[in-house]
DRENDOSE-773536 format. One line per field, with one value per residue (C-alpha): residue number from 1; residue in three letters; chain; x, y negated, z. Coordinates in pm, 1 decimal. Layout:
! DRENDOSE-773536
pos <- NUM; ...
code <- ala; ...
unit <- A; ...
X <- X; ...
Y <- Y; ...
Z <- Z; ...
! end
This chain:
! DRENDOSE-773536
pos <- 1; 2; 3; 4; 5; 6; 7; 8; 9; 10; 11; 12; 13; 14; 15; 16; 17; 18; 19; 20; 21; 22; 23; 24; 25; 26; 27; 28; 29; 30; 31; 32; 33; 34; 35; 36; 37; 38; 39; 40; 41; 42; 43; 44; 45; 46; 47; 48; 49; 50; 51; 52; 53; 54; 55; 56; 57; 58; 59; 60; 61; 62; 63; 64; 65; 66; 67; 68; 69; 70; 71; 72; 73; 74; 75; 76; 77; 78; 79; 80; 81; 82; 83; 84; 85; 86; 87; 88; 89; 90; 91; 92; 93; 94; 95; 96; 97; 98; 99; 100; 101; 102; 103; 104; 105; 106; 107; 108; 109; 110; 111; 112; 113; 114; 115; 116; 117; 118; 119; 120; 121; 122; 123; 124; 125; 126; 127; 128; 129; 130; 131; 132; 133; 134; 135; 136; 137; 138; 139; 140; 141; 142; 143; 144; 145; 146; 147; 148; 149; 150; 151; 152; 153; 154; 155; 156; 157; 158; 159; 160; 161; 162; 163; 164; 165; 166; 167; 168; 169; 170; 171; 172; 173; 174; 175; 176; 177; 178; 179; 180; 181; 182; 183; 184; 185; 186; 187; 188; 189; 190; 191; 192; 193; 194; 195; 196; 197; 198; 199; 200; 201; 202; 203; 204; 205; 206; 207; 208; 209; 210; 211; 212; 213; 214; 215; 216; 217; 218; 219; 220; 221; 222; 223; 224; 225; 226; 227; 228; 229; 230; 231; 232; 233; 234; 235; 236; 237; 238; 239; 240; 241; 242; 243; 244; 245; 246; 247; 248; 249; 250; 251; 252; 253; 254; 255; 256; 257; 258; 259; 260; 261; 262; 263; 264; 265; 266; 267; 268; 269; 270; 271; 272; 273; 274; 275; 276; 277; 278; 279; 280; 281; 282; 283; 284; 285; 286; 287; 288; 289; 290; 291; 292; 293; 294; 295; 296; 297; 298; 299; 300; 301; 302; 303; 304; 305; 306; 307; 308; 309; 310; 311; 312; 313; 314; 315; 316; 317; 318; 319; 320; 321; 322; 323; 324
code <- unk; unk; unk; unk; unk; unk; unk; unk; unk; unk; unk; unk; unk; unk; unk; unk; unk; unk; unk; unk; unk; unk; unk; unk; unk; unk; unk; unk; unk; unk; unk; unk; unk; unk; unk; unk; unk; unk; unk; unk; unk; unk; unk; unk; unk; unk; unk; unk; unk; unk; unk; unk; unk; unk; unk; unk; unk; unk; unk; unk; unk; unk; unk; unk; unk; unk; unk; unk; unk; unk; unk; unk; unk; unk; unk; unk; unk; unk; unk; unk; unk; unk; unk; unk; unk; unk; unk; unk; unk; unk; unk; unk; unk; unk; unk; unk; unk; unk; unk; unk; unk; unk; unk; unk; unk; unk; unk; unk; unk; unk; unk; unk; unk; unk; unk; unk; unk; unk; unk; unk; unk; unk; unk; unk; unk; unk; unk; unk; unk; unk; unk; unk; unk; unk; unk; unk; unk; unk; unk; unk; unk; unk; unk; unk; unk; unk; unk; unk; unk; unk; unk; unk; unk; unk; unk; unk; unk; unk; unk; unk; unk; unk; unk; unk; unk; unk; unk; unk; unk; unk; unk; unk; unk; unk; unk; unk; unk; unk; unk; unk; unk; unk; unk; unk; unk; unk; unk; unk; unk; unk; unk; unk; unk; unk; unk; unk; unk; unk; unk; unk; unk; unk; unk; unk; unk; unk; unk; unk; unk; unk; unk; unk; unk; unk; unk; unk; unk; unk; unk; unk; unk; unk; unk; unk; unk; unk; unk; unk; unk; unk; unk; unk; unk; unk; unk; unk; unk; unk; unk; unk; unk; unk; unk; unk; unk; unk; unk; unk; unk; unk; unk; unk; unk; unk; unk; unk; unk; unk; unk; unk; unk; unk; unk; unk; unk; unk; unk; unk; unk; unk; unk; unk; unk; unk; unk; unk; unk; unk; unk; unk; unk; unk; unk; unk; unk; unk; unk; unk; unk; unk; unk; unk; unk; unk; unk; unk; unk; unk; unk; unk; unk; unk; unk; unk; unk; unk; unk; unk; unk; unk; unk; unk; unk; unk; unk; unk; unk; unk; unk; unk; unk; unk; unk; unk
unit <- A; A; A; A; A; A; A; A; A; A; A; A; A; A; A; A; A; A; A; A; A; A; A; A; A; A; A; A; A; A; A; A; A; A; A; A; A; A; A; A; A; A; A; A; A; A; A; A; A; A; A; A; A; A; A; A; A; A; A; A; A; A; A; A; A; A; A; A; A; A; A; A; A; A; A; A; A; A; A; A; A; A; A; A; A; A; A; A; A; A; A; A; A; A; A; A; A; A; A; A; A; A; A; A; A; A; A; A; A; A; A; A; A; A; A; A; A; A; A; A; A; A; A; A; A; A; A; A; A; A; A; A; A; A; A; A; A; A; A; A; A; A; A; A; A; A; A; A; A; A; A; A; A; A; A; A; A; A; A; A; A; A; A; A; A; A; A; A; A; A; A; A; A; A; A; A; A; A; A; A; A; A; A; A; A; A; A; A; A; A; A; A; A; A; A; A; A; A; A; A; A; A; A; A; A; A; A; A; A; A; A; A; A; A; A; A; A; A; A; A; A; A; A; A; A; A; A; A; A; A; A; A; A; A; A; A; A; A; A; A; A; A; A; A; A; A; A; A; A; A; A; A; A; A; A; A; A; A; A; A; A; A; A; A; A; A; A; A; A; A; A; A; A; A; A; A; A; A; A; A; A; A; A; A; A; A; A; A; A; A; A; A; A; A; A; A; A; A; A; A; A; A; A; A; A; A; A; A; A; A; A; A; A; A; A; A; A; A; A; A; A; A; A; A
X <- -404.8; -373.3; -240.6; -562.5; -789.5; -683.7; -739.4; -1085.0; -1398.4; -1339.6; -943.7; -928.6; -673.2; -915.3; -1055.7; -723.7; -609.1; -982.3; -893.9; -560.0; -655.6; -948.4; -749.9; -486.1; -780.7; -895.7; -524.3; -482.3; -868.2; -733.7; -467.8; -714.5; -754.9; -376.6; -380.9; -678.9; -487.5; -169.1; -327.6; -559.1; -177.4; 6.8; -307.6; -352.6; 21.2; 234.7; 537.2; 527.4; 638.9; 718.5; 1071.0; 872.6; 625.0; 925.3; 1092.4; 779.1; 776.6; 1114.0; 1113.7; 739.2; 805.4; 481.7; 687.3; 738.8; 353.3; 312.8; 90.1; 150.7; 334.4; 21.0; -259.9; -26.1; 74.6; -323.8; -314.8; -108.3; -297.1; -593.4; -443.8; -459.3; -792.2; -961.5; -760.6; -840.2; -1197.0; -1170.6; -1015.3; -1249.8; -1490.8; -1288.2; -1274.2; -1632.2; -1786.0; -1509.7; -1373.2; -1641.8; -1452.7; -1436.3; -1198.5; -1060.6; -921.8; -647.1; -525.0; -554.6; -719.0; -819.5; -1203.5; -1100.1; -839.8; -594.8; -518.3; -299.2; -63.0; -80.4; -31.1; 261.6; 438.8; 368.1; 513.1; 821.5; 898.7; 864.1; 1114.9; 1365.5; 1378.0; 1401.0; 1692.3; 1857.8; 1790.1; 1919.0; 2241.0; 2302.9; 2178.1; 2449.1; 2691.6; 2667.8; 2465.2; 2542.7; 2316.7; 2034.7; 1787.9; 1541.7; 1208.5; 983.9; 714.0; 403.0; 61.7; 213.8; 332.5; 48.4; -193.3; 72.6; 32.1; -316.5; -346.9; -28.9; -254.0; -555.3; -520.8; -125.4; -197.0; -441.3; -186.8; 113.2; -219.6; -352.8; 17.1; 56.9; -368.5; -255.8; 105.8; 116.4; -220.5; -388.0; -69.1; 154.2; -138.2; -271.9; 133.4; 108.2; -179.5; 42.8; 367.7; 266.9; 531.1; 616.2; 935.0; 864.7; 572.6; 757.2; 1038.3; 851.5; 616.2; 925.5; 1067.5; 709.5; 740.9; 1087.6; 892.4; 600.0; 862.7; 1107.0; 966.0; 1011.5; 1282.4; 1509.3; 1589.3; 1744.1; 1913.9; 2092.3; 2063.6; 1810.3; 1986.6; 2132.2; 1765.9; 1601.3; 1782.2; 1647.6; 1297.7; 1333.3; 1508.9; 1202.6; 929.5; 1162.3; 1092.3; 743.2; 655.0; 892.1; 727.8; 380.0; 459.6; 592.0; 295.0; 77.0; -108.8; -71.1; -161.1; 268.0; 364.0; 87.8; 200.7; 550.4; 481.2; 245.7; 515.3; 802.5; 600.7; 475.9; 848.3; 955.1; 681.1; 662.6; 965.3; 1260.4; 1236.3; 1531.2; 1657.9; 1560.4; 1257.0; 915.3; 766.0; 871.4; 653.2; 699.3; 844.8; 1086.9; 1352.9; 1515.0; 1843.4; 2098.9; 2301.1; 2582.0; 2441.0; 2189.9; 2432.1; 2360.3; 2002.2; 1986.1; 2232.0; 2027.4; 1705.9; 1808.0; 1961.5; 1625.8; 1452.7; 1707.4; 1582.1; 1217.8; 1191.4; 1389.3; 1165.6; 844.0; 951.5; 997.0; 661.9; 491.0; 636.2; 731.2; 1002.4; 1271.8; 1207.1; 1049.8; 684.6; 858.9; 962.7; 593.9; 412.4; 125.0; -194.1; 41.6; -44.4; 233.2; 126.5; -206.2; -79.3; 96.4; -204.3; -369.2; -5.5; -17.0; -362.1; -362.2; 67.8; 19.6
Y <- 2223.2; 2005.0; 2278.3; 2468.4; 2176.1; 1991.5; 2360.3; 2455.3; 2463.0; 2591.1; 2701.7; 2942.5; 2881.1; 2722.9; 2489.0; 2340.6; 2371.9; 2168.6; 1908.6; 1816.7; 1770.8; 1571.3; 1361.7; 1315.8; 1194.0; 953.3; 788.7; 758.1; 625.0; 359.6; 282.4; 138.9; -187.3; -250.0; -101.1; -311.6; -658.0; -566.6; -509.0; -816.5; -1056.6; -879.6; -994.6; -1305.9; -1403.2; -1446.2; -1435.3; -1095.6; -882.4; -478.7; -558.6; -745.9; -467.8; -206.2; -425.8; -415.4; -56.6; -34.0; -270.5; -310.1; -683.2; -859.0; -1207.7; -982.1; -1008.7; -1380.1; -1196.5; -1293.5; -1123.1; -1110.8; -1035.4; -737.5; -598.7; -608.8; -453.3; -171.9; -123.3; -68.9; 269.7; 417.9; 275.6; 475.4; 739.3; 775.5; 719.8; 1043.6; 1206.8; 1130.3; 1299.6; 1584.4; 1653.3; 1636.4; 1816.5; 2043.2; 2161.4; 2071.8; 1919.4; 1631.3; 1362.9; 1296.1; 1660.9; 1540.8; 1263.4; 1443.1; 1781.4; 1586.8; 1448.3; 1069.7; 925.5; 737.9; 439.5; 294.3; 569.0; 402.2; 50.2; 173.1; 339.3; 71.7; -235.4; 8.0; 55.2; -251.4; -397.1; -162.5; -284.5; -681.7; -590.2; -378.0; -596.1; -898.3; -742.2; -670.4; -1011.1; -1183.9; -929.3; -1014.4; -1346.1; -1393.2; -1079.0; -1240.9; -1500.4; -1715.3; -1667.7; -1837.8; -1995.0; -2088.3; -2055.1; -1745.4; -1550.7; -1635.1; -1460.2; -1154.7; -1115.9; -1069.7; -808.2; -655.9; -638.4; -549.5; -340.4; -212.0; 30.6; 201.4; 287.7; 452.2; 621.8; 768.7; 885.7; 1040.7; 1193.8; 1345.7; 1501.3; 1576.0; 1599.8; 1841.0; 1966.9; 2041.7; 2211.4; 2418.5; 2547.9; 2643.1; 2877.6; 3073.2; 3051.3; 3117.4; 2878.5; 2503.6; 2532.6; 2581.6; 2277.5; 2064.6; 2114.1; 2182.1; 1878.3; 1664.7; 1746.6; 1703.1; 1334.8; 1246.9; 1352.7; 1147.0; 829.7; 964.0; 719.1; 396.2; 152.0; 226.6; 543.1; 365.3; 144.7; 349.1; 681.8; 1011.1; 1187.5; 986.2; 783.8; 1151.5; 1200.8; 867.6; 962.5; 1328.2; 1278.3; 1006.5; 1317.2; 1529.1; 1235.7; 1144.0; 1578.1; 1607.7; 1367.9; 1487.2; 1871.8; 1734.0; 1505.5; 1774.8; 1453.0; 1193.5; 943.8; 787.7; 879.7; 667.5; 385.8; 421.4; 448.5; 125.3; -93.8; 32.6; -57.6; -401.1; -499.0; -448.7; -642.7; -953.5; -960.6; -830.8; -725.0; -489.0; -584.1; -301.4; -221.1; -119.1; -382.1; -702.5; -969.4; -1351.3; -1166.5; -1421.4; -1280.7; -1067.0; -842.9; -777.4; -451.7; -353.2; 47.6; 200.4; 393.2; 185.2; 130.3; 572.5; 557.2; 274.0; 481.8; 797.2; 603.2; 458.7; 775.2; 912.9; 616.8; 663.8; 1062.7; 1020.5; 741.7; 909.8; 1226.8; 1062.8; 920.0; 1165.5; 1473.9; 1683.7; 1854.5; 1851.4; 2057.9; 2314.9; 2305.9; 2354.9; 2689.6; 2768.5; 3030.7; 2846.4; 2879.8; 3087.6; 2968.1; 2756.1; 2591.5; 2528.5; 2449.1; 2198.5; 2044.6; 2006.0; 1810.8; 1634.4; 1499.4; 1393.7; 1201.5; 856.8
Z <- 2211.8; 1923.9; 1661.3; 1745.0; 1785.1; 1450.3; 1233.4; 1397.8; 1115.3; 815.8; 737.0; 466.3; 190.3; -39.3; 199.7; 222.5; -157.6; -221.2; 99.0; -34.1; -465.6; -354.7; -72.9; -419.0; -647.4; -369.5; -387.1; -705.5; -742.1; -488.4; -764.4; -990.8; -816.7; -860.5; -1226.4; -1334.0; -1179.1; -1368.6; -1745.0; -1638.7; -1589.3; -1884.0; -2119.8; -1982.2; -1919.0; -2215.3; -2017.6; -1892.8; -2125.1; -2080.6; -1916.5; -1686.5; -1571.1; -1595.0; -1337.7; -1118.7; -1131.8; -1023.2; -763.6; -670.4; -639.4; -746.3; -855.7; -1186.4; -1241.1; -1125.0; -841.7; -483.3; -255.0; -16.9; -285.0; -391.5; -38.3; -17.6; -340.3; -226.2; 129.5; -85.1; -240.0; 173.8; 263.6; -45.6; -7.3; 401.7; 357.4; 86.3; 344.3; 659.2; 400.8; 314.0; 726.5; 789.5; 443.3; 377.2; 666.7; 902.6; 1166.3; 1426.9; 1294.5; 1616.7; 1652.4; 1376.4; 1616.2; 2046.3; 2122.3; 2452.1; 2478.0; 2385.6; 2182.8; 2415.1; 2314.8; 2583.7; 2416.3; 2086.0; 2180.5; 2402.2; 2129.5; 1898.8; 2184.5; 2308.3; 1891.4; 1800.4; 2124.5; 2031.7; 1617.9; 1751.8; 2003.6; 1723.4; 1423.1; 1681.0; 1719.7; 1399.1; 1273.4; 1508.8; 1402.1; 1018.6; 1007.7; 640.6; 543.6; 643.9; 483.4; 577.1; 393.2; 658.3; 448.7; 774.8; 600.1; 384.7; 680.1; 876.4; 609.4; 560.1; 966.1; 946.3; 704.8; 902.9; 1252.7; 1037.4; 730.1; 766.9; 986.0; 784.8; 576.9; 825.7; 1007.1; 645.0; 618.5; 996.9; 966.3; 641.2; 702.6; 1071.4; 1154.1; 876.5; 679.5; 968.4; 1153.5; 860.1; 811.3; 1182.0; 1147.8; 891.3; 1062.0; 1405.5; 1509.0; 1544.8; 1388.8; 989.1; 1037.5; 1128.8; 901.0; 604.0; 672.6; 715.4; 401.7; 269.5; 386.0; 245.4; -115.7; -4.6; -27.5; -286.6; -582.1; -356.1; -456.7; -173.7; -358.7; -650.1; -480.1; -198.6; -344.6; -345.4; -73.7; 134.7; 183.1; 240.3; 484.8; 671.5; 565.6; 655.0; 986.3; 1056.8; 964.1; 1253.1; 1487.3; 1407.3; 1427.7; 1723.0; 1930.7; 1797.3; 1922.0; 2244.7; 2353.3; 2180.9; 1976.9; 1724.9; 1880.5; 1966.2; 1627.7; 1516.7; 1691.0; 1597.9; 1198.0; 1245.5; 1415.6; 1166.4; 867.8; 1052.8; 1130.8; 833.8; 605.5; 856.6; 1034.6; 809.5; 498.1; 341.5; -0.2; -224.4; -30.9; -102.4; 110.7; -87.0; 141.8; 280.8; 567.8; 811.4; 743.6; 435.3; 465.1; 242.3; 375.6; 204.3; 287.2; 486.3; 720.6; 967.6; 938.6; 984.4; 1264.0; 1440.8; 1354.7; 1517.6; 1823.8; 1877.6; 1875.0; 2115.7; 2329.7; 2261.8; 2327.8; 2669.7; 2795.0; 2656.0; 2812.5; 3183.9; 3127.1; 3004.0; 3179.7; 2842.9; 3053.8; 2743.2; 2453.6; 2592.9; 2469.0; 2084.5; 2220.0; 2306.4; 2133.2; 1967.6; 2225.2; 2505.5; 2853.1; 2903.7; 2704.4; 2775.6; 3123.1; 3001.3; 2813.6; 3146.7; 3303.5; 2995.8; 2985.8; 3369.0; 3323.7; 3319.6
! end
C-alpha cells in the first residue's frame, strides 16, 4: 500500500521533525541564486530603487528588476531543484528509504499514468479556457513573442515539473503519509495536508489580489483533489501529472493577471474574480475522478473508507496494479 510503503525505514518523530527543517534549509539555500541576482541589479541599476524591489515582492514580476521573464522563472525553478535534491537526501540518509516508495508502493513507477494525467489535464484546461476565452474575448491578451516562448517551453517540459513534483513528493507523499501513521486513518491526512498546501501558496500574489480566503479555498480544495485522487489510485504518480500540466498551462499558455507565474506565456487573462476559475477547477476534477475511476477500477470512494493496511484494501492493491 502506498501509506505503508512511503513511511517504511526510519519513522520516529524526530526523524521527521529533522527531514522537514533540513528539506526548509535546502529551499531557502535554493533562494540564494535569486537573492544574489536581485542585490547584483539594484547595485548595478540606478533605476531600481526600493519601490521597485517592493513591487517585485509583491507581484514577483521580474520587469521590476530589468530581469527577464525567462531568466527569473529559471530563477524561481532553481529554489525546487535544491530543495528536492535536499530532500532525495533526507529520504535515503535520514529515513533510510527507497525514493520511489514516496511516488507507487508497486515495483516500478508507472509512467503511462503520469503522462495520462498530465494529457487528460491539460485537454480539459484548453476546452475550458476556450470557452471562456470566446465567452469574454476582451479579457484576454496576446503576449505571443516566438523565440521567447519557445525558450519558456523548454524549461516548462524540462525543469517545471521539478517543481509541482518537489511540491506533490513533499506534501502528499512524506507529510500526508507520516500524519497517517498517527491517525490511523485517511481522513485527517488528507485534510490536514490540504490545508498544509493552501499555507504552502498563501504568500503568492494571487492572495493580494483576490483575497486570503477566498484563494484558500481554490488552493485547499486543489490539496482535496490532488490527496483524493492519491488515496484512491493508492500512488502519486496522477497527481503528479495533474500539478505538472496546471503549472505548465498556466506559465506557457495563459497566464492570470495577479499571478505568481508572470512569463511570455501566449496568452494573459484579466478576470474580473476567480469564482469562476474555482468553479471550473472543481468541475474538472469532477470530470477527472469519474474517468480515472472507470479506468482504473477505484469502485467510488470506497478505498477512503479503508482501514489503513485492512485486506480490502490490499485486495484492491492487487486490482489496482493489474487495471489498465
Amino acid at each position: 500500500m502506498f501509506f505503508t510503503k512511503a513511511t517504511s525505514g526510519r519513522t520516529d518523530f524526530i526523524w521527521y521533525a529533522l527531514g522537514i527543517v533540513a528539506v526548509i534549509a535546502c529551499y531557502f539555500m535554493g533562494s540564494i541564486p535569486l537573492l544574489l541576482v536581485q542585490l547584483y541589479k539594484v547595485s548595478a541599476d540606478v533605476t531600481i530603487g526600493t519601490a521597485e524591489v517592493d513591487k517585485f515582492h509583491e507581484t514577483m514580476d521580474f520587469s521590476y528588476l530589468n530581469i527577464g521573464n525567462n531568466l527569473g522563472f529559471v530563477l524561481m525553478i532553481t529554489v525546487f531543484i535544491i530543495a528536492t535534491l535536499g530532500f532525495m537526501l533526507v529520504i535515503k540518509y535520514v529515513h533510510h528509504r527507497p525514493f520511489k516508495n514516496l511516488i507507487t508502493p508497486n515495483p516500478k513507477i508507472n509512467y503511462d499514468k503520469i503522462f495520462f494525467a498530465f494529457g487528460f489535464w491539460l485537454v480539459l484546461a484548453i476546452i475550458f479556457e476556450a470557452i471562456l476565452y470566446f465567452m469574454h474575448p476582451e479579457t484576454y491578451t496576446m503576449t505571443f513573442k516566438p523565440i521567447n516562448w519557445i525558450i519558456l517551453l523548454l524549461i516548462c517540459i524540462f525543469l517545471l515539473p521539478i517543481q509541482s513534483t518537489f511540491e506533490e513528493l513533499f506534501v502528499r507523499g512524506y507529510l500526508m503519509p507520516a500524519v497517517a501513521l498517527i491517525s490511523q486513518n485517511k481522513w485527517i491526512p488528507l485534510v490536514l495536508t490540504s490545508v498544509v498546501f493552501g499555507l504552502i501558496h498563501s504568500d503568492n500574489p494571487e492572495i493580494d489580489k483576490y483575497g486570503f480566503w477566498t484563494m484558500q479555498v481554490y488552493y485547499i480544495g486543489a490539496g482535496l483533489f490532488l490527496g483524493l485522487i492519491t488515496i484512491l489510485d493508492d500512488s502519486l504518480e496522477l497527481a503528479i501529472g495533474v500539478h505538472a500540466a496546471t503549472n505548465i498551462f498556466g506559465a506557457a499558455i495563459v497566464t492570470m493577471e495577479g499571478s505568481v507565474l508572470q512569463t511570455d506565456s501566449i496568452l494573459k487573462a484579466s478576470p474580473s474574480g476567480p469564482y469562476l476559475m474555482i468553479l471550473i477547477f472543481f468541475l474538472s476534477a469532477v470530470i477527472f475522478m469519474f474517468v480515472c475511476n472507470k479506468k482504473y477500477g477505484w469502485n467510488g470512494l470506497s478505498r477512503l473508507f479503508a482501514p489503513i493496511g485492512s485486506e480490502e484494501a490490499d485486495q484492491y492493491e492487487s486490482k489496482s496494479s493489474t487495471t489498465v
